[in-house]
C-alpha positions in Angstrom: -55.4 -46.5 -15.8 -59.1 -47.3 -15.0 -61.7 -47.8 -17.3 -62.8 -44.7 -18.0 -59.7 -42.8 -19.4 -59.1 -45.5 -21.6 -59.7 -44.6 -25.3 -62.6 -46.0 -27.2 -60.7 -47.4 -29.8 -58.7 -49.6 -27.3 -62.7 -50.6 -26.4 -63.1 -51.2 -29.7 -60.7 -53.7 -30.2 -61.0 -55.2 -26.9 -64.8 -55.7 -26.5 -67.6 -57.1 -29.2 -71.3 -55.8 -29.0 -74.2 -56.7 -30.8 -77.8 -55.2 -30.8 -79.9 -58.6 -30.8 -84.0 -57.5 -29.9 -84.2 -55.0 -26.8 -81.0 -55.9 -25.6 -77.2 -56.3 -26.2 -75.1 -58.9 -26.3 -71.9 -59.7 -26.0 -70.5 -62.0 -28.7 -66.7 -63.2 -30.0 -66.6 -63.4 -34.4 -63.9 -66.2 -34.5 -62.1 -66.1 -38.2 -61.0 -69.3 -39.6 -60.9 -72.8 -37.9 -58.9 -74.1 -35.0 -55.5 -74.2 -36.7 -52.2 -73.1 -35.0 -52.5 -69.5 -36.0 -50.3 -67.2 -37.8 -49.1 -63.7 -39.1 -51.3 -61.3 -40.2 -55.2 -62.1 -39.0 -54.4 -66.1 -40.2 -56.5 -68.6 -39.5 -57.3 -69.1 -36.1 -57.3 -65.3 -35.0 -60.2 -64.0 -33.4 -61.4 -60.9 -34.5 -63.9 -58.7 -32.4 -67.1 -57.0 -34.3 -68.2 -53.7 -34.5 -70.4 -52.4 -32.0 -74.1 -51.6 -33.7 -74.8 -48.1 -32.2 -78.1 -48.1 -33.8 -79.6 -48.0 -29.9 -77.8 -45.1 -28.9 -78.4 -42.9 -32.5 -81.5 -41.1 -30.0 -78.9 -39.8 -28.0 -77.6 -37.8 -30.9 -73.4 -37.0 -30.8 -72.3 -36.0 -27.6 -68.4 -36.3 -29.0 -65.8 -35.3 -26.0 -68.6 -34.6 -23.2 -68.6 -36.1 -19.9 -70.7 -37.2 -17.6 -69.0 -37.7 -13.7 -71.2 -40.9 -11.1 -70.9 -41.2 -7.7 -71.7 -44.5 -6.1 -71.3 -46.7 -3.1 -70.7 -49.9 -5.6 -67.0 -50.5 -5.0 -64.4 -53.5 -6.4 -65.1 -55.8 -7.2 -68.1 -55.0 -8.3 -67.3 -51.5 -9.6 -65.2 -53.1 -12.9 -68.9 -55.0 -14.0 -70.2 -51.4 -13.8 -67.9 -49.8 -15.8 -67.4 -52.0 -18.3 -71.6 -51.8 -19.3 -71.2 -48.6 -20.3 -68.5 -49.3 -23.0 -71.0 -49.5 -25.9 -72.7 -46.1 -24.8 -68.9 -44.6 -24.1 -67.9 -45.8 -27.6 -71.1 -44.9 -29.8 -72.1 -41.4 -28.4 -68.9 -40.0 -27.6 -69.3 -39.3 -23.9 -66.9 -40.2 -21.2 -68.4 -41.7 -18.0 -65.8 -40.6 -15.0 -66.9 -43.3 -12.2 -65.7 -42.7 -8.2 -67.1 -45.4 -6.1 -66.8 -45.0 -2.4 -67.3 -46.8 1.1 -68.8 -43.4 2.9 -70.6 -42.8 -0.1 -73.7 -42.1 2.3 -72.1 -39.7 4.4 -69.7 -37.7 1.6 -72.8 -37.3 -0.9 -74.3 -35.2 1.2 -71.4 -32.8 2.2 -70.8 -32.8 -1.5 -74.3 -31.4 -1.9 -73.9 -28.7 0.5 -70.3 -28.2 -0.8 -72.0 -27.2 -4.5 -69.9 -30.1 -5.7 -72.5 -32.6 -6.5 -71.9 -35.5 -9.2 -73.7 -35.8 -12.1 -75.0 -39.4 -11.3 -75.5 -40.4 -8.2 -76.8 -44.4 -7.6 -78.6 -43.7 -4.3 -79.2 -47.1 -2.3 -81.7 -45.8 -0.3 -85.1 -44.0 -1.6 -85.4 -42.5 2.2 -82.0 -41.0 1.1 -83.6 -39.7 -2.1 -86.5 -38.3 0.1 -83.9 -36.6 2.4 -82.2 -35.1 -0.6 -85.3 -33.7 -2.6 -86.9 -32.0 0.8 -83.5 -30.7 2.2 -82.0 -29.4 -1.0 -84.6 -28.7 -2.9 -83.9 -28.3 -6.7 -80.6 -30.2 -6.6 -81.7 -33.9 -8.1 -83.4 -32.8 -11.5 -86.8 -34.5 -12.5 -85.6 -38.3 -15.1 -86.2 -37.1 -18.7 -88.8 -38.6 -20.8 -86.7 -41.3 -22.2 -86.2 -42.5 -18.5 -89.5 -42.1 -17.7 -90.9 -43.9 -20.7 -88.1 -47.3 -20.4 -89.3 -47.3 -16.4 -93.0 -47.6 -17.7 -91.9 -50.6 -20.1 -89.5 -52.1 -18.2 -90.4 -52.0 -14.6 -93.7 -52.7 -12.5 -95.4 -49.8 -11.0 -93.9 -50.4 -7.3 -90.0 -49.9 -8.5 -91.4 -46.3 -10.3 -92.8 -45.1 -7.1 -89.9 -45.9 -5.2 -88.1 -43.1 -6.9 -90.9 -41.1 -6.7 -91.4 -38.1 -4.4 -94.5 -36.1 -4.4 -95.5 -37.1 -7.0 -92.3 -36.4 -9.7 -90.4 -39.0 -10.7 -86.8 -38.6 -10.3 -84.6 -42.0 -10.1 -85.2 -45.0 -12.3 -84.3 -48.2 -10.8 -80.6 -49.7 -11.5 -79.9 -53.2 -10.1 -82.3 -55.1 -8.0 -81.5 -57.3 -4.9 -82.9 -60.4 -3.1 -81.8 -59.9 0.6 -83.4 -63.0 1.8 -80.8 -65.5 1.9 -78.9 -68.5 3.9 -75.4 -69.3 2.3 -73.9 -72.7 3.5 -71.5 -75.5 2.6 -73.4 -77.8 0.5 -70.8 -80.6 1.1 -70.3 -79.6 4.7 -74.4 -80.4 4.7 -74.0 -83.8 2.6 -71.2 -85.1 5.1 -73.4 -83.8 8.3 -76.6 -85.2 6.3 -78.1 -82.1 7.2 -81.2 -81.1 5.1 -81.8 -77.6 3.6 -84.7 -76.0 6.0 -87.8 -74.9 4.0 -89.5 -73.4 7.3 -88.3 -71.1 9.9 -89.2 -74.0 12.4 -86.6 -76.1 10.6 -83.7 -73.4 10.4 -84.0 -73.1 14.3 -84.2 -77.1 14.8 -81.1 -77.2 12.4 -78.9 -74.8 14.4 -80.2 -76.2 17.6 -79.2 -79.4 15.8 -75.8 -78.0 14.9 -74.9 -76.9 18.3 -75.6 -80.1 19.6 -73.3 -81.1 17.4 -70.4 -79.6 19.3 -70.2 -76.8 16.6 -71.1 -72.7 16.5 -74.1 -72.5 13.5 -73.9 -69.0 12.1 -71.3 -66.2 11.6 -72.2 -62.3 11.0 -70.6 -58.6 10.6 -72.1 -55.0 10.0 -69.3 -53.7 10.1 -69.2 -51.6 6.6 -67.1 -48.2 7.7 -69.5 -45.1 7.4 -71.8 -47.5 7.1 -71.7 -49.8 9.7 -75.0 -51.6 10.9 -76.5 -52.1 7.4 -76.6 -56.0 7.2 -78.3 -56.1 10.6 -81.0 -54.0 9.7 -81.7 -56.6 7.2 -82.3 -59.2 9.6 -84.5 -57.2 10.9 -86.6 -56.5 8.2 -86.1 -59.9 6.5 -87.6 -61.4 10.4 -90.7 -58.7 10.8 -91.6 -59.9 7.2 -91.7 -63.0 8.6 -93.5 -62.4 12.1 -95.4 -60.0 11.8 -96.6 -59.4 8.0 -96.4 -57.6 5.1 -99.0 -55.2 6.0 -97.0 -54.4 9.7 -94.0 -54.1 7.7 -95.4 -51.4 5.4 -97.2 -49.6 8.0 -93.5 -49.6 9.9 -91.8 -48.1 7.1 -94.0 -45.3 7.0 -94.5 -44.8 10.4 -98.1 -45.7 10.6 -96.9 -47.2 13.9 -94.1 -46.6 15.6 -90.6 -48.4 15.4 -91.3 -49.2 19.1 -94.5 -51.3 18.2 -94.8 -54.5 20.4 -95.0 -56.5 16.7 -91.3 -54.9 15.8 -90.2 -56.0 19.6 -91.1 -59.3 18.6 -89.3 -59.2 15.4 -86.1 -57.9 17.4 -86.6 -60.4 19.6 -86.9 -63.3 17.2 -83.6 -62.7 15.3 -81.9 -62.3 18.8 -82.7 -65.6 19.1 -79.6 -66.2 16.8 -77.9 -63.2 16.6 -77.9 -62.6 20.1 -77.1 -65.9 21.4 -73.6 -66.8 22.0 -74.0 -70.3 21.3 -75.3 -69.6 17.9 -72.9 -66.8 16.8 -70.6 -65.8 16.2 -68.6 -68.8 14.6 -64.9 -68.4 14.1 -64.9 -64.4 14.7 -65.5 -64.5 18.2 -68.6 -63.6 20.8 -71.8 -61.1 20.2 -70.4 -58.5 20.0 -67.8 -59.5 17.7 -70.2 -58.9 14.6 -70.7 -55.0 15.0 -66.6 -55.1 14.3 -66.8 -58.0 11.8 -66.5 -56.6 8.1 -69.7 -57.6 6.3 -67.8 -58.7 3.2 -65.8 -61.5 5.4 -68.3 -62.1 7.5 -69.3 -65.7 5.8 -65.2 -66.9 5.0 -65.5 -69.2 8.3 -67.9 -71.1 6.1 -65.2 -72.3 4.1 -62.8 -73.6 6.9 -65.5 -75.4 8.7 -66.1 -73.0 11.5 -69.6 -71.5 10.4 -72.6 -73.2 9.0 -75.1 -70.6 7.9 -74.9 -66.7 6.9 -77.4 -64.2 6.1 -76.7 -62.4 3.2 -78.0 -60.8 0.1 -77.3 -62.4 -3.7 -75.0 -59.7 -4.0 -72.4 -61.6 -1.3 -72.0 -63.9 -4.0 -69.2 -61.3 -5.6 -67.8 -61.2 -1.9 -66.3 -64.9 -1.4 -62.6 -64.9 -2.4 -61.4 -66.1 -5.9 -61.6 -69.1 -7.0 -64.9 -70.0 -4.6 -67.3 -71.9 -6.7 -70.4 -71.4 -5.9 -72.8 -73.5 -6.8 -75.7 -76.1 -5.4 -72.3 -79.0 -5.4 -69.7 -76.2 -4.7 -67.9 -74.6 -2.2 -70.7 -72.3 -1.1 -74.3 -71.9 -1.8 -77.3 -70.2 -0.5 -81.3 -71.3 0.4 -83.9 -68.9 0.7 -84.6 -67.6 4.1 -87.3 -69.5 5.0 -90.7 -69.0 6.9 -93.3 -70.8 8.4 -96.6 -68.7 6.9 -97.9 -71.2 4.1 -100.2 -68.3 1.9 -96.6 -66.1 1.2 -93.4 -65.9 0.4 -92.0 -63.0 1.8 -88.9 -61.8 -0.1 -86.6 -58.6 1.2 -85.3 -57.0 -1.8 -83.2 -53.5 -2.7 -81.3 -51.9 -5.4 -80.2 -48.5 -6.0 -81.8 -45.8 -8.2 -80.0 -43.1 -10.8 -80.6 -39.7 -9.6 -79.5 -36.9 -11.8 -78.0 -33.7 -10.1 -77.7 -32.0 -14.1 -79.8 -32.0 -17.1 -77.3 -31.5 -19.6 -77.9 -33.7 -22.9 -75.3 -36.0 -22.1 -76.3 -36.7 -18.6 -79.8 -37.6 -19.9 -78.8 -39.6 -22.0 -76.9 -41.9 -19.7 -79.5 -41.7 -17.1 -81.7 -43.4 -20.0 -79.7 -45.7 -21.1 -79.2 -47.1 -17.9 -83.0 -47.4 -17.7 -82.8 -49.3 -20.4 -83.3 -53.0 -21.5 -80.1 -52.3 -23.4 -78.2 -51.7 -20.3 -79.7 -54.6 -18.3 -78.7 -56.9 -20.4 -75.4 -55.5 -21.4 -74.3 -55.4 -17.5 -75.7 -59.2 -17.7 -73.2 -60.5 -20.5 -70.1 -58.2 -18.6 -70.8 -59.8 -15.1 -69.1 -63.4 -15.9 -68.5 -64.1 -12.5 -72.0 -63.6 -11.5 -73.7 -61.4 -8.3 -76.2 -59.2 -10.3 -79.6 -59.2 -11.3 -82.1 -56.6 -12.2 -86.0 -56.3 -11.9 -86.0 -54.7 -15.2 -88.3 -57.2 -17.2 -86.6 -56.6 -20.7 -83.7 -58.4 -18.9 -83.1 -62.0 -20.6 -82.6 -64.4 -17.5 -80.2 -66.6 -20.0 -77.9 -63.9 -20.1 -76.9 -63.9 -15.9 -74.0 -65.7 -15.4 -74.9 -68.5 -12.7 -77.5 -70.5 -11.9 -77.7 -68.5 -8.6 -78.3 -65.5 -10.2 -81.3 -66.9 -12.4 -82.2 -68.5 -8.9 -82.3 -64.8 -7.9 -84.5 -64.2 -10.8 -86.6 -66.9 -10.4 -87.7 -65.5 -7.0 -88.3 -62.0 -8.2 -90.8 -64.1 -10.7 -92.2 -66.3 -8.1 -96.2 -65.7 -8.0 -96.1 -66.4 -4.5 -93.2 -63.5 -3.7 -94.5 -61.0 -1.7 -91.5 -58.3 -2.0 -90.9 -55.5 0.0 -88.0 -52.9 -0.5 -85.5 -52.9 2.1 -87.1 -51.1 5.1 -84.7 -48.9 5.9 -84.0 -47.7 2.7 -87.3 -46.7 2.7 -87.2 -44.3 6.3 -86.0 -41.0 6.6 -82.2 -40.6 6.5 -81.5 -39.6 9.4 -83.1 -43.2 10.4 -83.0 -45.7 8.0 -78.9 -44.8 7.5 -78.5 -43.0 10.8 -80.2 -44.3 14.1 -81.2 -47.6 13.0 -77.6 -48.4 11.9 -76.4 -47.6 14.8 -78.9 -48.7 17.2 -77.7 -52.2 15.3 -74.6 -51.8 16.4 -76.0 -50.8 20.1 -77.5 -53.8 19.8 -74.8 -56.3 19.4 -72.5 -54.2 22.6 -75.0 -54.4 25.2 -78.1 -52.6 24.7 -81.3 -54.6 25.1 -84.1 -54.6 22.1 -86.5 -52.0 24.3 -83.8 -49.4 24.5 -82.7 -49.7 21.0 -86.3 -49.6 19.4 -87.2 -46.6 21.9 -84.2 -44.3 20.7 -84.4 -45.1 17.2 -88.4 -44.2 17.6 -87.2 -40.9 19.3 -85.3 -39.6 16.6 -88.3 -39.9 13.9 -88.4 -36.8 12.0 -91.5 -35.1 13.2 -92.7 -33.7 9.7 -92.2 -37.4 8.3 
């Protein structure tokens, strides 16, 4: 039975809610004192309050409605999810039917041109929502005024206009992402006496270091089914950042130069440096071109028998390391920020995914609001115990993420000195941010050189973009 079809009074007794300020939280009413227990709610029992559906009374009763998402957030991830929208399930009424998928890119589209579009769709790319609102126009509805007026609280100007096209604002933002990180062995460090590296310079000197060492320094895999290529186009973005700017970078994204620029060469270049390098990768997986057949989600696990030293990978990796990993700064695994040698910034790759509604019914509305919602943020805070999520939504309460890694994550969404970009290929047109610059990744890692790679992704730019 998943989460969904069960009944709301099984919720009830199973979760407690509380409306504390602009969020929730979740919260355990213990009866009695620590005694043995007994029969009949005796002392010792816990007993779970009532959820306060004062938040949701806007919504009205939307009492045996349902409301379907579509989403590429899979397990183990995809229980978190479901289990934030208990207290909107339980107080208006409406079911939330939830498919996650690993080709959600590819079968979102068919499903479009099929007529058999979700309700909710949590698009991880805004190119994609660009693609979707100029190819099939009228299909994702405009956000209601309850979205739009928590996105004006809630979030800073940049996140609105990432789900804005035109001019109309369709998708709020969801969960936000900090793509710039190193994970490591902190006690694999300690017994090296390896130091953390706060400049690029260092990282280098430190896998230089490594492989004079006798050992292989990083591990990778894009591999990601329909999807495959995706982590690599984050070191590239993550290096151009780095190499070239902020302003390049934006001027990239929206084609104000080509994707063949000599600056994005340079970029390519510079994280070939590692990723290309068969002395620097691909640690315990095999050679180069191991990574484009290297699942992204085990991609780091030779850190843990020894075999790798670093992996780039967003927060959200932190979800991906198997049970019972502790991660933390004295764990089994932790990450640094990717660092860079520019002293004025702190470049910082971020992403997320944004709630596009393909209906306007009442109910649909209503969920797309709540889930814009300082409610919502701070609801999927206090159901994500095992940490992995964080939001840019500013009503979010950074004491209620579950690991210091995730308030780290915070912290550097808050750091005056961030400079963030969105994910650049999230950004691009469809056809290239999730077409020919995947693949021209995976190209990359099998034997094409950087010229050939940026020259055919260039080629297929979409003339009217």
């Amino acid at each position: 039975m998943t989460r969904s079809t069960m009944s709301r009074a099984g919720r009830r007794r199973a979760m407690a809610v509380a409306a504390g300020g602009a969020s929730l939280a979740l919260v355990l009413a213990a009866c009695g004192g620590g005694g043995d227990g007994g029969d009949g709610g005796g002392e010792g029992e816990a007993e779970a309050a009532e959820i306060d559906c004062a938040p949701y009374e806007e919504f009205g009763d939307l009492e045996g409605t349902e409301v379907s998402v579509y989403t590429s957030i899979v397990e183990p991830e995809q229980e978190t999810q479901e289990a934030s929208y208990d207290p909107f399930e339980e107080c208006t009424g409406v079911t939330v039917k939830y498919e996650g998928s690993r080709e959600f890119e590819a079968q979102l589209l068919v499903r479009i041109q099929a007529g058999n579009a979700p309700d909710i769709a949590y698009l991880p790319q805004p190119g994609l929502l660009n693609t979707i609102v100029n190819d099939f126009p009228g299909e994702i509805v405009a956000a209601p005024e309850g979205t739009v007026a928590n996105v004006d609280e809630f979030f800073s100007e940049s996140w609105k206009e990432y789900g804005t096209v035109d001019g109309t604002f369709y998708s709020a933002p969801l969960g936000s992402n900090v793509k710039s990180y190193v994970w490591y062995s902190p006690s694999m460090f300690e017994d090296a006496g390896y130091e953390v590296p706060t400049t690029w310079t260092e990282m280098m000197d430190l896998s230089d270091q490594i492989v004079e060492d006798g050992a292989m320094p990083w591990c990778a895999g894009v591999e990601s089914g329909d999807a495959t290529g995706w982590p690599a186009t984050d070191w590239i973005e993550d290096v151009v950042l780095r190499t070239a700017g902020p302003e390049v970078y934006d001027q990239w994204v929206t084609h104000e130069i080509p994707f063949n620029d000599p600056q994005i060469v340079e970029a390519f270049d510079t994280a070939g440096e590692i990723l290309k390098d068969p002395a620097m990768v691909n640690a315990g997986l095999g050679g180069v071109d191991s990574i484009a057949t290297t699942t992204w989600t085990d991609a780091g696990y030779p850190i843990l028998d020894g075999t790798c030293w670093l992996h780039r990978a967003a927060n959200f990796y932190q979800t991906q390391w198997p049970e019972g990993t502790e991660v933390a700064e004295d764990g089994d695994v932790y990450a640094f920020y990717l660092p860079t040698d520019q002293t004025d910034i702190k470049p910082v790759l971020g992403g997320g995914e944004f709630v596009a509604a393909f209906d306007d019914r009442p109910e649909v509305q209503a969920f797309q609001t709540y889930l814009s919602s300082a409610d919502w943020a701070n609801t999927k805070a206090t159901t994500t115990p095992m940490g992995g999520w964080v939001s840019a939504n500013n009503g979010l309460d950074p004491e209620n993420l579950a690991t210091d890694f995730d308030k780290l994550s915070a912290e550097i969404l808050a750091d005056p000195d961030a400079v963030i970009r969105f994910d650049g290929s999230d950004l691009m047109p469809g056809e290239v941010g999730a077409g020919t610059f995947w693949t021209g990744m995976v190209n990359w890692f099998t034997g094409s050189d950087t010229q050939e790679v940026v020259d055919t992704i260039e080629a297929s730019w979409p003339a009217s973009s």
